[in-house]
C-alpha positions in Angstrom: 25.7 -58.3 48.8 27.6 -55.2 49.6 27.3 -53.7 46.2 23.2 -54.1 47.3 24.1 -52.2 50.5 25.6 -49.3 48.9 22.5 -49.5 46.6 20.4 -49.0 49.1 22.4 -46.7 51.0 22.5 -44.0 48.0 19.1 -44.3 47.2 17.2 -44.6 50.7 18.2 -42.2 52.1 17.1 -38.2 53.3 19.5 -36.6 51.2 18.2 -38.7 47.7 14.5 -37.7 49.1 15.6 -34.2 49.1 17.1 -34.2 45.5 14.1 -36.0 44.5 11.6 -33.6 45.6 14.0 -30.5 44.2 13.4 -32.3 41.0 9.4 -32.7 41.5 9.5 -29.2 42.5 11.0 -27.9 39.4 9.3 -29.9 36.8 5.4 -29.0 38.1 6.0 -25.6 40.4 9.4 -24.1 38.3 6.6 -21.1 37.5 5.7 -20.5 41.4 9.2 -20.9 42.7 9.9 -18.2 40.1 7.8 -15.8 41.3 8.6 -16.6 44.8 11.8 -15.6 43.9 11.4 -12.8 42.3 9.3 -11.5 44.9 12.2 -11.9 47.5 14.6 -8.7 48.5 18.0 -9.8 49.1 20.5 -7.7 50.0 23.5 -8.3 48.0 25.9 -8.5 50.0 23.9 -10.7 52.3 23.6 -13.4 49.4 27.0 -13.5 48.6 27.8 -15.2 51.7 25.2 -17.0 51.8 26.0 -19.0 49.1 29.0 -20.2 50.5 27.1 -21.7 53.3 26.7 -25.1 51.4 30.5 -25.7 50.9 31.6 -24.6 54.1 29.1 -27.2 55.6 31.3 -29.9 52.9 34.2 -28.6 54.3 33.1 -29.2 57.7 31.7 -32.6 56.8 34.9 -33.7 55.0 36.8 -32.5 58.4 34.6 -34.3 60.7 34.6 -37.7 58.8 38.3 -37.6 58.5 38.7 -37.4 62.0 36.0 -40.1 62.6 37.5 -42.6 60.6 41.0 -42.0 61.0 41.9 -39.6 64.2 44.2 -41.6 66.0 46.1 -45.3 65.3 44.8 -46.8 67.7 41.4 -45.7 66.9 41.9 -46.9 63.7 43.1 -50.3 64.8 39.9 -50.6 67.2 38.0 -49.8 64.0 39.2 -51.3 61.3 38.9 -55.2 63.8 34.9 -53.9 63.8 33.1 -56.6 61.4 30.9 -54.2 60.2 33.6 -51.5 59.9 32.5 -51.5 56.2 29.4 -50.2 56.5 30.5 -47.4 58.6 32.9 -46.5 55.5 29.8 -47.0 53.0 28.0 -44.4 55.1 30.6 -42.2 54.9 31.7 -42.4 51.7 28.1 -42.0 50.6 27.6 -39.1 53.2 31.0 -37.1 51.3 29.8 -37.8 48.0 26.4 -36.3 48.2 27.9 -33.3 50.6 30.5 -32.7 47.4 27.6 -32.7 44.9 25.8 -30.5 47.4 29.0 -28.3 47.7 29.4 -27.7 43.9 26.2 -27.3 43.5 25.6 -24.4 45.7 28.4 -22.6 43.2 26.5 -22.8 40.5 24.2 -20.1 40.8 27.3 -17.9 42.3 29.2 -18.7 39.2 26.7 -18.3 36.7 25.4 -14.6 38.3 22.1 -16.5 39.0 21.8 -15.0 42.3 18.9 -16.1 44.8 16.3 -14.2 42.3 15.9 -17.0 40.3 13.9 -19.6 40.5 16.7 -22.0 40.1 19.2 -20.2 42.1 17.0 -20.0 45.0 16.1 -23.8 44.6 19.3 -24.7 44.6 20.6 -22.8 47.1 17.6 -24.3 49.6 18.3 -27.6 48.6 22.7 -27.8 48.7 21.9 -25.8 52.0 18.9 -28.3 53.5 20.9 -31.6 51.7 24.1 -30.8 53.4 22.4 -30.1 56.5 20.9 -33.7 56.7 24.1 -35.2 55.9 26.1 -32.8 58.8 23.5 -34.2 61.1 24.5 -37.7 59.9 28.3 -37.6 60.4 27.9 -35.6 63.7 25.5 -38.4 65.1 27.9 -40.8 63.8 30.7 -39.9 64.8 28.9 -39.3 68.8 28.2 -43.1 68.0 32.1 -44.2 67.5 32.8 -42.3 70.1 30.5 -44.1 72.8 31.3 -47.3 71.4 35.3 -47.0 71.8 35.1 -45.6 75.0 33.1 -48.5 75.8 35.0 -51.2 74.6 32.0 -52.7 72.8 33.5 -52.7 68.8 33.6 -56.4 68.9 
């Protein structure tokens, strides 16, 4: 039954929709998102930070689900009693992994000298950026959740 859950959790989700239409994108409009590409002027020095916006929205997203899960002991006690605790660490367990796929991801094009004039390098860089975005929005409205519910007393 929980295996299901985290099934359905990887693969319902925003973050898989946005992966799957990156794919779509590529395999029937690789030609027009290479001239839109090309087209595009970046400044240079513009796009190298740029590029790192992806991880440092991982590294924000690792920071803000350590401290929702384990901030305090007595949080984590409170927690932990929670019966569905467990699907609160399958959402964020999920949420990580697709925000460290999205983080190493984003290096690619940055490693490889792609840039954001390719086709690919701007597709991936709009996707790592958009797919770590949805899962940001995820932990932070989590972790407003947890919040209001221990403050509240209603975890059991």
């Amino acid at each position: 039954m929980k295996l299901l859950y985290v099934l359905r959790v990887v693969a319902i989700s925003a973050e898989a929709t946005i992966v799957l239409a990156a794919g779509v994108g590529w395999l029937f409009f690789s030609p027009d998102i290479q001239r839109m590409a090309s087209s595009i002027q970046f400044d240079e020095e513009l796009v190298k930070y740029l590029m790192l916006v992806p991880m440092g929205l991982a590294i924000w997203i690792v920071n803000e689900t350590r401290l929702m899960l384990i901030e305090d002991k007595e949080r984590l006690r409170i927690l932990t009693s929670w019966p569905d605790y467990w699907k609160l660490k399958v959402h964020a367990w999920v949420g990580l992994s697709y925000a460290s796929v999205f983080g190493l991801c984003s290096l690619i094009p940055w490693a490889t000298k792609g840039s954001l004039e390719s086709g690919g390098g701007l597709l991936i860089f709009v996707v790592t950026t958009f797919g770590n975005l949805i899962v940001a929005r995820g932990v932070f409205a989590a972790r407003i959740r947890v919040t209001e519910v221990l403050e509240h007393g209603k975890v059991a």
